[in-house]
N, C-alpha and C positions, 0 to 999 in steps of 0.2 A: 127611759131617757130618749129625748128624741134627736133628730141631725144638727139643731141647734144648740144644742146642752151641751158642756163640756165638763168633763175631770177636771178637776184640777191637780195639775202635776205633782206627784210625789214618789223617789224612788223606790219606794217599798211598795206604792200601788202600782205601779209601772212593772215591778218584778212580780209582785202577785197574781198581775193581768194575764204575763207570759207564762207562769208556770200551770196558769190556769186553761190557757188558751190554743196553747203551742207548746208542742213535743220537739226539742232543737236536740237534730243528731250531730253536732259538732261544736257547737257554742252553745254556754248555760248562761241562764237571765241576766245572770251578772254582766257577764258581755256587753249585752244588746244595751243595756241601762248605761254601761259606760259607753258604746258607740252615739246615742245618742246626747249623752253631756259633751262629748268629741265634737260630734259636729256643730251641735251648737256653739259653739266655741270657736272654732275653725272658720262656722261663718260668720259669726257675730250677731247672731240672732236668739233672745230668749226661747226656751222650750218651746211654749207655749204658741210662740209667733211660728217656729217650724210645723205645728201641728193644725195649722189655719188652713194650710193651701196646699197639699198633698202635691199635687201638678209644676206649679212653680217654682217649688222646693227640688223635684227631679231635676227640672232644668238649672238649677244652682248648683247641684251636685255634678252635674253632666260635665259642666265649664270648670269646674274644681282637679284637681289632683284625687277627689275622693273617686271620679269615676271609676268604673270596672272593679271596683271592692262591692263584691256582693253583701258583705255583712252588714256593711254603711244602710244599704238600701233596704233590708231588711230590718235595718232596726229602726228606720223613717217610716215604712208602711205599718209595723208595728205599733208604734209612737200613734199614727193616725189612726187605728184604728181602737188606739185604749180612747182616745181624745173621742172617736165619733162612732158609740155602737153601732149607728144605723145605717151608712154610708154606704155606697152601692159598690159589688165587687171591682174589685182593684182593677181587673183584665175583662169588667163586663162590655167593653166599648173598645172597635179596634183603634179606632183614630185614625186610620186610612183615608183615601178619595174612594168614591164609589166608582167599582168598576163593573162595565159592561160584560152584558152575553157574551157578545162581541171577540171583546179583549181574553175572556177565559178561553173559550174555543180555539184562539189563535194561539194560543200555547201549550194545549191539547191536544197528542195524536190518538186517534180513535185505530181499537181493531176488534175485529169480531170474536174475539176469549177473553183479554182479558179488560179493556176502558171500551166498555159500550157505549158508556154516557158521563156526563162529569157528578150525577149524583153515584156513581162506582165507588164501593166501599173502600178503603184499602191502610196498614196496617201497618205498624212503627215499632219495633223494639229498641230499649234503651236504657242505658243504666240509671240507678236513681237517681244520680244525683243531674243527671243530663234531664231528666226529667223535671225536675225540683227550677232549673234553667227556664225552663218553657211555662211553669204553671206559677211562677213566683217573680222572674223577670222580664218572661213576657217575650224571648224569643224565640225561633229555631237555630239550628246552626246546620251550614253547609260546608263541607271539606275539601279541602283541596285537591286536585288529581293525585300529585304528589305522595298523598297517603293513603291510596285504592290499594287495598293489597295483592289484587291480585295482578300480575305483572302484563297480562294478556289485556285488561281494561285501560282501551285509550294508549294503547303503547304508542300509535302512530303521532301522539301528540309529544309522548314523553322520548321524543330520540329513539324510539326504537327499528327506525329504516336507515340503513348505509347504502350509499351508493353513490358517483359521483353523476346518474341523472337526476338526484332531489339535492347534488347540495348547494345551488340556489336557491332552493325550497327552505335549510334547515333553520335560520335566522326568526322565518315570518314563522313556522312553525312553532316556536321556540316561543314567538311572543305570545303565539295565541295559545298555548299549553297554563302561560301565566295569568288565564284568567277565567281558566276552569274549574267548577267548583259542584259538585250532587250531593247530593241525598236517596240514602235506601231506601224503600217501601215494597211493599210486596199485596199480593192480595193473595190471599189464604180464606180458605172455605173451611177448615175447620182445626181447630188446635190441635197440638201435636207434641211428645214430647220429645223428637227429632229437633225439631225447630227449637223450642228453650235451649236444649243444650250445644247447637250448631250457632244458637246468638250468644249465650252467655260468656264465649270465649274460655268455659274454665274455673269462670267462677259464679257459680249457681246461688240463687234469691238475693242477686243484686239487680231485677231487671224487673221492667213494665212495659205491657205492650197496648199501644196507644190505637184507636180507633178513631178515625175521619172520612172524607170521602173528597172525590179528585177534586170537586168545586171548591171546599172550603180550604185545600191546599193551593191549591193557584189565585184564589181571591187574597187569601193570606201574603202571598208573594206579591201579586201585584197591587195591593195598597200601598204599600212603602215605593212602589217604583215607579218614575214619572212615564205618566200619559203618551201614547205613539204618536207622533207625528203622521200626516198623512203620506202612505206609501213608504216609510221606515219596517225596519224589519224587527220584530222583536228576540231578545236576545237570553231568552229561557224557554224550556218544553220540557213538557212532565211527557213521559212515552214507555210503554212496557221492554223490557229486554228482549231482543231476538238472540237465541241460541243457536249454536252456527258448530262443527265440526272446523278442526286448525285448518284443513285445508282449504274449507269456506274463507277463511280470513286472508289467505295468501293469493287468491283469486280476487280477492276486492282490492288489494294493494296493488293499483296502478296510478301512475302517471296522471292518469286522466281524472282518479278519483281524489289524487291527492291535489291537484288545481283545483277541482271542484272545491277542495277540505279552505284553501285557500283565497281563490278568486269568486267561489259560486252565488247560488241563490241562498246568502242571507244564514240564516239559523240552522235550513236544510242541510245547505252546502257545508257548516262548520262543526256542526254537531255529530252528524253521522255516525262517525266511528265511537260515541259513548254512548251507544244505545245496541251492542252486540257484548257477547260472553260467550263463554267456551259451554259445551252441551253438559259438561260435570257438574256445572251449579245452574241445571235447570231447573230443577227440587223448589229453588228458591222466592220460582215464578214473581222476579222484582219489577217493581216498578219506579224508574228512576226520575227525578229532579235534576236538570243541568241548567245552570247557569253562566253564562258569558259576563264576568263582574266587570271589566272595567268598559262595557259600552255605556253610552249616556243614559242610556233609560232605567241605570240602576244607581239608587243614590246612595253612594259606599261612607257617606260623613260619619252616620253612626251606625251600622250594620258592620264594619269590617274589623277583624282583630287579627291580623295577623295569615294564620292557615284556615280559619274558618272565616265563611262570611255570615254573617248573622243578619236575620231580618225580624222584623219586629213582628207577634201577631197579636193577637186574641185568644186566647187559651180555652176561653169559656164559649168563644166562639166557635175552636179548632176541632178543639176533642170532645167527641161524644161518647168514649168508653176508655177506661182505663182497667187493663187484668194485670193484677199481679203475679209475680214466678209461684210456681206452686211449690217450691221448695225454700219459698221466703220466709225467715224469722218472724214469731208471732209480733215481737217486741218493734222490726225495721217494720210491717207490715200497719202497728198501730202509728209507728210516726206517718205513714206516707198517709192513710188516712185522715191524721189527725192536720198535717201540710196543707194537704189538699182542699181540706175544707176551708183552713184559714187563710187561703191564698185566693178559691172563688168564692166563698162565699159558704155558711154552712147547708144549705138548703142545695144546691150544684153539689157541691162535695162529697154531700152522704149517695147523693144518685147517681153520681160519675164512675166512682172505683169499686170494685171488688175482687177477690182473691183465685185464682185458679182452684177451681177440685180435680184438678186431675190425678193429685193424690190424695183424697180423700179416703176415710176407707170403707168400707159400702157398711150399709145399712139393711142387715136382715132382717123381713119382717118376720 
C-alpha cells in the first residue's frame, strides 16, 4: 500500500491494527476506537475526513476542549497511521525556525570538565511514562523552582534572605522567582547502579535514561522561541553546576550580588544563583537548563500548563539513545519498545532503545 491508498474504515480493522501494532499500557483497543468515533463526533467530521490531514486536525484539537487529553491524540495519530502505512515518522521534522551557531553559543556556558563544546554528550533519566510525553507528544517539560527539592537550590530566589537591608528587594525578587523554571541533565562517563537507584526515587524498572548532546538540547529550546532582537539579552542558559561548601554560599549573599540578581547584566546577572549546589550532590555532576518564562522571547501560548513549562521538540531529532532500568519488567520493557517504534517510526525504534545489562548474569565460557 502506498501514501496514497487508504483503508477503508472499519471498527474491527481499526481494532485489529492496534492490537497488532501497539502494546497500550493503560487503554485497550476498544478505547482508542471509541476516542476516535468521540472526536469525530465532537467535530463533525466523518472518520475518514480526520484521517486525510494529520497536521490540521492537531490544530482543531488544539482550539477544542479536547486539548491536553493525551488519549484524544493518541487515538488521531493511531487512526492516521492505520489510514497511511507509509507516512513519514510523526516527530520526524521539528517544525521550528532555523537557529544559528550564533544563537546556541549564546546560551551555552562553556568550562574546561565538563561542556567543552556543544556536541558534549549529556544524559536524562525519567519515568516512563515522562518519557512516552516526549516520544509520542512531542515535548519536554521544565519545572518550576517551586518543586527543586532541595531547599539550598535558588533559595535566594524562593524568600529565603531576611533582612530589613533587601526588603526593598523582596517584592521584585518575588516576581522573578515566578518565572523560573530547569531541567536536570547530568554527563555521566559510565553507568552505574548508584545512579538507577539515587533517580528511581524508590521505585525500580519504572525508568529510562535518555542520551542527547548540548547542541540538540538548546536547538530544541530555541526553535519554539522567538528570534533575539539586536543587543537583547537572552533569557535561558544550559551551564554545568558548581559545588560550593555552605559557607561559599553565605559569602556570595551580598547586597551587591543580590542588585546585580536584580538590576544586572541580563541572564548573567539573573540566573546566577541556579547554577550552584551544595558539595553532597556533587556525585551527580548535572548539568542544568534554566529558563526565564515570562520574557518575550519565549512563546508560552502552547508550551505552558500550569508548574511546568513545556516546549515542543523533535524526538527523533533529540534522542540518540534510550537504556532501559536494568531491573525493568520483561513485559513494561516489551511495551516501551514496542511505543517506541510506533511513535518514530519502526526502522528509529528498533535502533534507538535497548535494555541495561547491568544485571545480567555472566556468561561462562
Amino acid at each position: 500500500m502506498n501514501s496514497t491508498e487508504h483503508r477503508k474504515y472499519d471498527r474491527k480493522g481499526f481494532h485489529d491494527f492496534l492490537t497488532t501494532h501497539m502494546l497500550l499500557r493503560h487503554d485497550s483497543a476498544n478505547s482508542y476506537v471509541c476516542y476516535v468515533n468521540n472526536v469525530s463526533s465532537l467535530l463533525g467530521k466523518p472518520i475518514e475526513q480526520l484521517a486525510s490531514d494529520e497536521t490540521s486536525l492537531e490544530r482543531e484539537i488544539e482550539q477544542t476542549i479536547l486539548y491536553g487529553k493525551r488519549n484524544w491524540k493518541y487515538g488521531i495519530v493511531a487512526l492516521y497511521r492505520y489510514y497511511h502505512d507509509n507516512q513519514s515518522p510523526k516527530n520526524s521534522v521539528g517544525g521550528g525556525r532555523v537557529v544559528s551557531e550564533e544563537e546556541l553559543r549564546s546560551i551555552v556556558h562553556y568550562d574546561d570538565e565538563y561542556i567543552k563544546g556543544l556536541d558534549t554528550p549529556i544524559f536524562r533519566y525519567m519515568p516512563v511514562e515522562r518519557y512516552y510525553n516526549l516520544i509520542e507528544d512531542g515535548y519536554i517539560s521544565l519545572t518550576h523552582i517551586s518543586h527543586w527539592e532541595d531547599p539550598y537550590e535558588g533559595f535566594v530566589y524562593r524568600g529565603g534572605m531576611n533582612g530589613a537591608d533587601i526588603e526593598d528587594m523582596q517584592d521584585r525578587i518575588y516576581n522573578l522567582y515566578k518565572t523560573v523554571y530547569g531541567q536536570s541533565w547530568m554527563i555521566e562517563h559510565e553507568e552505574s547502579d548508584v545512579l538507577w537507584r539515587a533517580m528511581a526515587d524508590g521505585k525500580r524498572g519504572d525508568l529510562v535514561r535518555i542520551r542527547t548532546t548540548v547542541r540538540k538540547l538548546a536547538e530544541g529550546l530555541l526553535q519554539k522561541a522567538r528570534p533575539l532582537a539586536s543587543g537583547s539579552k537572552r533569557s535561558m542558559r544550559i551551564a554545568r553546576i558548581e559545588y560550593k561548601d555552605e559557607t561559599e554560599f553565605e559569602k556570595m549573599l551580598t547586597t551587591e550580588n543580590l542588585d546585580g540578581l536584580l538590576n544586572g547584566d541580563g541572564t548573567e546577572g539573573q540566573l546566577k544563583f541556579l547554577f550552584f549546589k551544595r558539595k553532597a550532590f556533587e556525585a551527580e555532576h548535572e548539568v542544568r537548563v534554566v529558563v526565564l518564562a515570562d520574557r518575550d522571547q519565549i512563546d508560552r501560548s502552547k508550551c505552558n500548563r500550569g508548574d511546568l513549562l513545556k516546549f515542543e521538540v523533535s524526538p527523533v531529532v533529540l534522542v540518540e539513545e534510550v537504556l532501559a532500568d536494568p531491573c525493568m519488567d520483561r513485559r513494561v520493557y516489551e511495551q516501551l519498545v514496542c511505543r517506541t517504534k510506533f511513535a518514530l517510526s519502526d526502522e528509529v525504534g528498533v535502533n534507538l532503545i535497548r535494555k541495561s545489562k547491568l544485571f545480567d548474569w555472566p556468561v561462562v565460557r
